[in-house]
Each structure stands twice: as structure tokens, then as C-alpha cells.
N, C-alpha and C positions, 0 to 999 in steps of 0.2 A: 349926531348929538355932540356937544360940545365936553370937553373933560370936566371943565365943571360943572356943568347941569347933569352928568352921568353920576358925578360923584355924591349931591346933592337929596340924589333920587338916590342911591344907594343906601345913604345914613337913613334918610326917610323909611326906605322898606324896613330895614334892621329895628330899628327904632319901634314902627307901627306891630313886625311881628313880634316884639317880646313884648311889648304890653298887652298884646293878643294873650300870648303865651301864660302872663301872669294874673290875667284877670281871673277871676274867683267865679267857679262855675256855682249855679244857681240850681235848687232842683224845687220846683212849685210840686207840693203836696196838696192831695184833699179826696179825706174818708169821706165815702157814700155809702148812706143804707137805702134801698127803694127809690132813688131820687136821683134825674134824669140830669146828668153835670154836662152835657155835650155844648150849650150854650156859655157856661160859666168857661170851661176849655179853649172853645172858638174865641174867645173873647180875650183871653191871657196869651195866646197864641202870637196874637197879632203884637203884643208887646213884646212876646219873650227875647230876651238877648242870644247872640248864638253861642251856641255851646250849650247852653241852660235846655233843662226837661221838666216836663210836668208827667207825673204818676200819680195816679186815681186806683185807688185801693176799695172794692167793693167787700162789705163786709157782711156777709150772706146774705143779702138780699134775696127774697120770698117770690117779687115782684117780677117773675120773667118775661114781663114786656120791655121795662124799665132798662132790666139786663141786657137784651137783647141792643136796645137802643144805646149804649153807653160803649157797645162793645165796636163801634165806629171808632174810638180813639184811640182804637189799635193803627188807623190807617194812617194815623199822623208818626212823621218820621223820630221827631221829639216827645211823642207821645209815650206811655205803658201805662195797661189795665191790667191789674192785679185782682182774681177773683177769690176770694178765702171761701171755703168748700162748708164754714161755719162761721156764726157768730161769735166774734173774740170780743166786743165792748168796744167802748168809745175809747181808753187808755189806749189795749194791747192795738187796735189799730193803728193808730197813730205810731205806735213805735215797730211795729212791721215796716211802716212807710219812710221812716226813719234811718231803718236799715237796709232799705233798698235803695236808698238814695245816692247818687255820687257826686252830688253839689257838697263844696266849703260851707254855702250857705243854703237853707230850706226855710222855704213860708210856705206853712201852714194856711187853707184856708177852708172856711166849713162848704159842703155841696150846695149849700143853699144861697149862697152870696150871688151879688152880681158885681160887677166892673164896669162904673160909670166913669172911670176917669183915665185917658189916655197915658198921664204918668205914674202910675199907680207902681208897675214892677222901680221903674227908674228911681221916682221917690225911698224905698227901699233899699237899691244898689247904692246910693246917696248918703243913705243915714249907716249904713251898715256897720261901717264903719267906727261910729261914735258909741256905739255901747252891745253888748252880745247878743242882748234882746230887744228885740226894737216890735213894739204894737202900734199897730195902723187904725184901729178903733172899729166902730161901725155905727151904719144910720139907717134910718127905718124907712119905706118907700115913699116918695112925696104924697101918697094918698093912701089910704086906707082898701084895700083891697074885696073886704066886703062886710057887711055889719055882724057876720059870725065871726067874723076874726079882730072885731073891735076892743077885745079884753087888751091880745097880745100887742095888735097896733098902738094904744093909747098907751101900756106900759111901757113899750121900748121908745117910744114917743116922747114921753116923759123923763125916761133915765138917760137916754143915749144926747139926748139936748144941753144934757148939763155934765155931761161926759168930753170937751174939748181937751185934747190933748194936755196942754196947761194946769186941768185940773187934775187929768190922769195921774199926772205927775206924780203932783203933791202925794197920793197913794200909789205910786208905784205898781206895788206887788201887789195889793189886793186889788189893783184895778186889773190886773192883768187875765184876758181871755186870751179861749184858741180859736175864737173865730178867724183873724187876723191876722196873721204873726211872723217875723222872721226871726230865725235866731243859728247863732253858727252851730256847724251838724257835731261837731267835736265836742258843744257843750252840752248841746242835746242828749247825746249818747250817755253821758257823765253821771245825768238828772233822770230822763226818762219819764213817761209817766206812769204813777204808779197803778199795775194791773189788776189792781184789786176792786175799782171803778169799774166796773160794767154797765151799769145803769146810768141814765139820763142824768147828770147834773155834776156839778163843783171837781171833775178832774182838773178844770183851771186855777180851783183855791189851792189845791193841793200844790199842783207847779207851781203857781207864785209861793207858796210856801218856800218850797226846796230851792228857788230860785234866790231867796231872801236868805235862807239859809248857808249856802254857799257862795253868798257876796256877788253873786254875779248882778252885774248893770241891765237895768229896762230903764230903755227911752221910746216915752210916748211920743207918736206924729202923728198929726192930719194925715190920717192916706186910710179914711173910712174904704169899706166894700156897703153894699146895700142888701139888706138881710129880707131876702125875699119869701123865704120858706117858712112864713106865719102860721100858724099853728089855728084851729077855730076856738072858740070859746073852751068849748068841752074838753076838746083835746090838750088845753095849755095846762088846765085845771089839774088832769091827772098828769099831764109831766112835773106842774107845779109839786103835785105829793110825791111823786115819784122821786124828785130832785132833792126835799126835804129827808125821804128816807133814806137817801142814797147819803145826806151831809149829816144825818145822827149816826148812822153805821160808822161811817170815815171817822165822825169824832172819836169815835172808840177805840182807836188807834190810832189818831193822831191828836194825841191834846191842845197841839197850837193853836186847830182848827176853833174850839171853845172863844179864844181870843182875836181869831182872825174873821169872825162871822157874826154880825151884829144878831141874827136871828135865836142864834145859839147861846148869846149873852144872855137874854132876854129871857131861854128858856130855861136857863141855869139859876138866876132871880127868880124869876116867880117859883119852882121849885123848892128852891133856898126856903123859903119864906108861907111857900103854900097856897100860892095865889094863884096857881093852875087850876086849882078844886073852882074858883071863887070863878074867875075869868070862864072855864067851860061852861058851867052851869048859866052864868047867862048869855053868853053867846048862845047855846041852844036854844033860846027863846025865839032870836031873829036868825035862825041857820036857816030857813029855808026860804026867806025875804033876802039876805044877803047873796047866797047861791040865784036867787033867781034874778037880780041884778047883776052878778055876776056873769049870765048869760046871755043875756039882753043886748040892745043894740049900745044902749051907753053907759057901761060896766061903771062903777066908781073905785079907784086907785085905792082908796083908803080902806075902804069893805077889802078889796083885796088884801091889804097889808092885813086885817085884820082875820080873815082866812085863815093868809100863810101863819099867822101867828096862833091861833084855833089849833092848825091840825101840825104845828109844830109841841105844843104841849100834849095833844090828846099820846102823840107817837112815845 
């Protein structure tokens, strides 16, 4: 080999190992309750940069087939399953997995997603850079999965369509979910989410709260996941209530949330004024023509909103 092509290859290794050396390790998270992530895994796998790990935190799961099946992604080298011996909540989970983490950077992503798009980590490593938190969004499956679950299809159908990053924007914070998400682990730790969330719904308002609160940057991107884990009719309905009692409780301790949740405006006016008496009494007339469209094969979006608005005053 000639002195200079020796030398040339030599800058090259040096060069190639310290950018090795300084790249920003990566750790993919995602809480599981009863719900089989080995396919969402296998799929982030084939992306993952090296160095980078993914940890799957089970959060008492009941389901010991499910367990049984999940506990495969011990065999990957980049792999770890974390089993919690109890149920800690949708918060304290996440900041378990948080603390086990040994990525600069962690995305968040929920068990029920899928990975349709080959750039999807990359996109991420990409923006990471431009602001602390960076949401990748989500979309709903190109077909409707079955006419029991046509309430939750036709909703996120609806909302996630007019959700392009662009518009995220403009709302920032309050657009911000944990379906999705990266954000550096140092800030994380900072923020946290707060574990007084146990129950189904708005530990996302909340962090976008605290996120808003301490100035930290969210930049929305195109870099959907597809939300596979539809919900049936019936079943949405009670996470529906469930999610409203879990956003009047939070209000009560955190006043922002009155201003940060159009649902809660709305229940604070009619209150105000007394128009909760007025609004139940006739809904009760059609409660059981609306519920039974709301179960049906082709739910209507507005009887919904008018629902969540029903059993947001009766609470």
C-alpha cells in the first residue's frame, strides 16, 4: 500500500470512529398492559441504529398468555422486558422506563402502534436535533377493522385527518400526545409525568402543560405510527367516561387544565350560568336513541361530542 493511500485510510478510520463515538445513543420505549408488542418490536428492530435499545415495560398484565408471548424480546440482544409485579398507571410507567433508559435520546411509543414506514427511527435522528421535543403524530388504519369498532375508527378518522403536522404546530402544546414521541432523556427526567394519572386519559395535557411551562421547544413532523389497537364500540364509550373523570379529577389540581381543555370550558359556562340543569333534562329524552347509535355500525361524531358533553356536566 502506498504512504499515501495508508495515510488517507488512516484520517478516514479516526474520523469515522469519533463520530461513532459521539453519536447520541437512542433508547425506544413502550408501556404494555395485556397487549402482544412482539410485531411493533420486530418492526423497530430492523431500523434501530447501533448502539440504540428498545425496553418494553409490562405493566401488570393479568393476561398470561400475552406475557408469556412478549417475553420473546428477551432474546434480542438490543432488547429488555421489564415486568412490574403491579399495576403503576399509564404516568408512573412511563417514568419507570424513563429511568431505565441509557439513550440522550427516548421515543416513546404506545404498544398498540404499527411501523409502516422504513424511515421512521431516521426521521427522528434528523429532527432531533431542532427542538427537545419533537411529535411524529399518528393515523388511523386505511380501513376500518370491523363495524364494532366503527365509533373509534370514524373518530380518529376524523381528528387525525385534519392533524398534519403544520397544523400541530400552530397548537403546539396542546396538540401534544404520548403516542409518538421523542424527546431528550435529561429533559424528561426534569418534567416527568405526573403520577397521580392512573387512569385512561389526559397524562398528555398534563405534559404538554409542564412542557409549556418550562419553555421547552415541540416540533411537529410527518413521522405518523398507525394506531392499530381500536377499541369496540362499547369499550371506547367507557374509556370515553373514564378519561372525562380522570380530566375533572386532574382539574382539581391543576387549574391550567380549565383553560387548556375546550371540554372543561364549556363545563365551567354552562355551570356558571346553570345550563347543565337545562342541557341534562333534555338530553335524557334522546339518551337512549343516541347511545344506541352510538353503537351501531355508523355511529354519528356529533351525538358523540354531545355525549362526551352529557356525562361531562352530569360528573
Amino acid at each position: 500500500m502506498k504512504k499515501k493511500d495508508f495515510v488517507e485510510e488512516t484520517i478516514i478510520y479516526y474520523l469515522c470512529r469519533d463520530i461513532k463515538q459521539h453519536q447520541p445513543m437512542l433508547s425506544i420505549l413502550i408501556p404494555t398492559y395485556n397487549y402482544d408488542c412482539t410485531k411493533l418490536v420486530a418492526s423497530l428492530l430492523e431500523q434501530l441504529p447501533e448502539g440504540g435499545e428498545i425496553i418494553v415495560a409490562d405493566d401488570g398484565s393479568s393476561n398470561q398468555e400475552i406475557l408469556h408471548a412478549n417475553r420473546v424480546i428477551h432474546e434480542h440482544e438490543c432488547c429488555r422486558l421489564w415486568e412490574s409485579k403491579e399495576n403503576l398507571g399509564r404516568a408512573a410507567i412511563r417514568n419507570r422506563l424513563a429511568e431505565m433508559a441509557n439513550g440522550d435520546y427516548i421515543i416513546f411509543i404506545d404498544c398498540d402502534a404499527e411501523v409502516d414506514n422504513p424511515h421512521f427511527i431516521s426521521n427522528y435522528v434528523r429532527a432531533r436535533t431542532e427542538a427537545d421535543v419533537v411529535c411524529g403524530g399518528t393515523k388511523t388504519p386505511a380501513q376500518c377493522p370491523g363495524t364494532d369498532k366503527s365509533l373509534r375508527y370514524k373518530y380518529e378518522k376524523e381528528y387525525w385527518s385534519r392533524r398534519r403536522a403544520c397544523f400541530r404546530q400552530k397548537e403546539a402544546y396542546s396538540s401534544f400526545t404520548t403516542f409518538n414521541f421523542l424527546i431528550k432523556r435529561e429533559t424528561f427526567l426534569k418534567i416527568r409525568f405526573d403520577e397521580r394519572c392512573k387512569h385512561y386519559g389526559h397524562e398528555d395535557t398534563l405534559f404538554g402543560i409542564e412542557l409549556k411551562k418550562n419553555n421547552i421547544d415541540i416540533l411537529h413532523i410527518d413521522n405518523e405510527l398507525v394506531h392499530c389497537g381500536l377499541d369496540t364500540n362499547k369499550e371506547f364509550l367507557i374509556k370515553t367516561e373514564t378519561a372525562i373523570k380522570s380530566l375533572i379529577e386532574t382539574s382539581e389540581y391543576n387549574s391550567q387544565m380549565q383553560d387548556e381543555v375546550r371540554l372543561l370550558r364549556y363545563r365551567r359556562l354552562a355551570k356558571k350560568y346553570h345550563l347543565d340543569v337545562v342541557f341534562n333534562s333534555v338530553y335524557s329524552i334522546f339518551d337512549k336513541k343516541i347511545k344506541r347509535n352510538l353503537l351501531g355500525e355508523n355511529p354519528n361524531l356529533k351525538l358523540f361530542q354531545l355525549y362526551k358533553l352529557n356525562y361531562c356536566l352530569r360528573s
